[in-house]
C-alpha positions as CSV (number, residue, x, y, z in Angstrom):
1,X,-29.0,-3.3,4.1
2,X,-26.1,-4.6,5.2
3,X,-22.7,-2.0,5.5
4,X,-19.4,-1.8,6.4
5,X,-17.5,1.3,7.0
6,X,-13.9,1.5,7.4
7,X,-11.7,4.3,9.0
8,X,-8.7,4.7,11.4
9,X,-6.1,5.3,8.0
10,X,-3.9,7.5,7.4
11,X,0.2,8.4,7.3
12,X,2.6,7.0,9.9
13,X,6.4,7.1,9.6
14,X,7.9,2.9,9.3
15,X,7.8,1.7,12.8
16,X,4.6,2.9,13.8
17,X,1.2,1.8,14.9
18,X,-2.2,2.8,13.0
19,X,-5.9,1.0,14.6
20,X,-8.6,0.3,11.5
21,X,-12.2,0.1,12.2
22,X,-14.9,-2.0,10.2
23,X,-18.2,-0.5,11.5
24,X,-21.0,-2.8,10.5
25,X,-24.8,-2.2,10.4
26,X,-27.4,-3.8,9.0
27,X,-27.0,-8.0,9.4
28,X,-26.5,-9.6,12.8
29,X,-22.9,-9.0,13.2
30,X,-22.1,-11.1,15.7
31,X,-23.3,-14.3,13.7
32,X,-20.2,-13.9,10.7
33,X,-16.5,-13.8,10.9
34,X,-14.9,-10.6,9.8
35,X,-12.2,-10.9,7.0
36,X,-9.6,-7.7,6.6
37,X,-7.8,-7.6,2.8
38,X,-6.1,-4.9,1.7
39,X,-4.7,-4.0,-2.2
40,X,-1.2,-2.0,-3.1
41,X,-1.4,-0.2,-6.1
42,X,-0.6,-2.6,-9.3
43,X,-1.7,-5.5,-6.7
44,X,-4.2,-7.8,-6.3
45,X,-6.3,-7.4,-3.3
46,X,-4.9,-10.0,-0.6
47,X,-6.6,-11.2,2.9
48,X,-4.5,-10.0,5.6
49,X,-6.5,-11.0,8.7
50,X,-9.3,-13.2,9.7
51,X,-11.4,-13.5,12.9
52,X,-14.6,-16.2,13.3
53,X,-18.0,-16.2,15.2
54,X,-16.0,-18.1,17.9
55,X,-12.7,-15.8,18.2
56,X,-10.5,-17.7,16.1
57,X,-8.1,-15.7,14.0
58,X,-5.9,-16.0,11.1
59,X,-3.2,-13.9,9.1
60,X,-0.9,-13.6,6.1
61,X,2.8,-14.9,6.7
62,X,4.0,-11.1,6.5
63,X,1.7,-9.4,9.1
64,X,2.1,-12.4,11.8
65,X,3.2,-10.9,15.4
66,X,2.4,-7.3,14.2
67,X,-1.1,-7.4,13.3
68,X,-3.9,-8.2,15.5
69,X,-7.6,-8.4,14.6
70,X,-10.4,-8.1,16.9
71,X,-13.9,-7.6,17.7
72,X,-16.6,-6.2,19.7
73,X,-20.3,-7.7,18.7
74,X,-21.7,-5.0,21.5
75,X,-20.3,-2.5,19.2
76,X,-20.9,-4.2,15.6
77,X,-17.4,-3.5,15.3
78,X,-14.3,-5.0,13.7
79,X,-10.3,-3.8,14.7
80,X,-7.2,-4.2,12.9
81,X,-3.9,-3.1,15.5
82,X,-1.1,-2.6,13.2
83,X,2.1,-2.2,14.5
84,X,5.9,-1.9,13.3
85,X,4.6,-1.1,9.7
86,X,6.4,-1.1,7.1
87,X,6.7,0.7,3.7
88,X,5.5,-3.0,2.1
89,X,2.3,-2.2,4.5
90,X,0.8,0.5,2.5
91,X,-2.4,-0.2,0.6
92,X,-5.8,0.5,0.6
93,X,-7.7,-1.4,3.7
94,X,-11.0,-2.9,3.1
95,X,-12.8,-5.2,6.1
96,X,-15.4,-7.8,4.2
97,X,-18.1,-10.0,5.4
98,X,-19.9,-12.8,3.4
99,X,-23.7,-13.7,4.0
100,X,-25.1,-16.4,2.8
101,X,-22.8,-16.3,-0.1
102,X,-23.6,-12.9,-1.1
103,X,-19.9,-11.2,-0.3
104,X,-19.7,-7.5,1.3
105,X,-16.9,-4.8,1.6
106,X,-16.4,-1.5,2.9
107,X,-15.4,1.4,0.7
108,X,-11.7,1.0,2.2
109,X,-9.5,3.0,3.7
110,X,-5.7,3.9,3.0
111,X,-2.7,3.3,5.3
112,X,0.4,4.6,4.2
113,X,3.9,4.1,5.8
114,X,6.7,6.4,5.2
115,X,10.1,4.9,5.1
């Protein structure tokens, strides 16, 4: 079955750097692009990051030139590289994968950025 397990969370002062990882089992991993949303609290969830089969990425207006997603199909494994947060930055992370229309998350993990 397929799953996706996030980690790499946790507190960091504004300014600083935090790594996520999407750890994914279960479906050929290298065969779907990995998508990275994340949800403040009172928020809707919002897709922060994108990275295709073929490498190509994507990201929200806000996170462009501080974010950087990546990938390692050797490893099944999805990055996030966040740096400079900011307060605005913390949520709950979730990576997500959709196969053949059926859609797949992780169980998230939180990033919090002190001011």
């Amino acid at each position: 079955q397929v799953r996706l397990v996030e980690s790499g969370g946790g507190l960091v002062q504004a300014g600083g750097s935090l790594r996520l990882s999407c750890a994914a089992s279960g479906y050929m991993f290298s065969g779907y692009a990995v998508n990275w949303y994340r949800q403040a609290p009172g928020k809707q969830r919002e897709l922060v990051a994108r990275i295709t089969t073929s490498g190509s990425t994507s990201y929200e207006d806000s996170v462009k030139g501080r974010f950087t997603i990546s990938r390692d199909n050797a490893r099944a494994t999805g990055y996030l590289q966040m740096n400079y947060l900011k307060p605005e930055d913390t949520a709950v992370y979730y990576c997500n994968t959709i196969i053949d229309g059926n859609v797949y998350w992780g169980q998230g993990t939180q990033v919090t950025v002190a001011s």
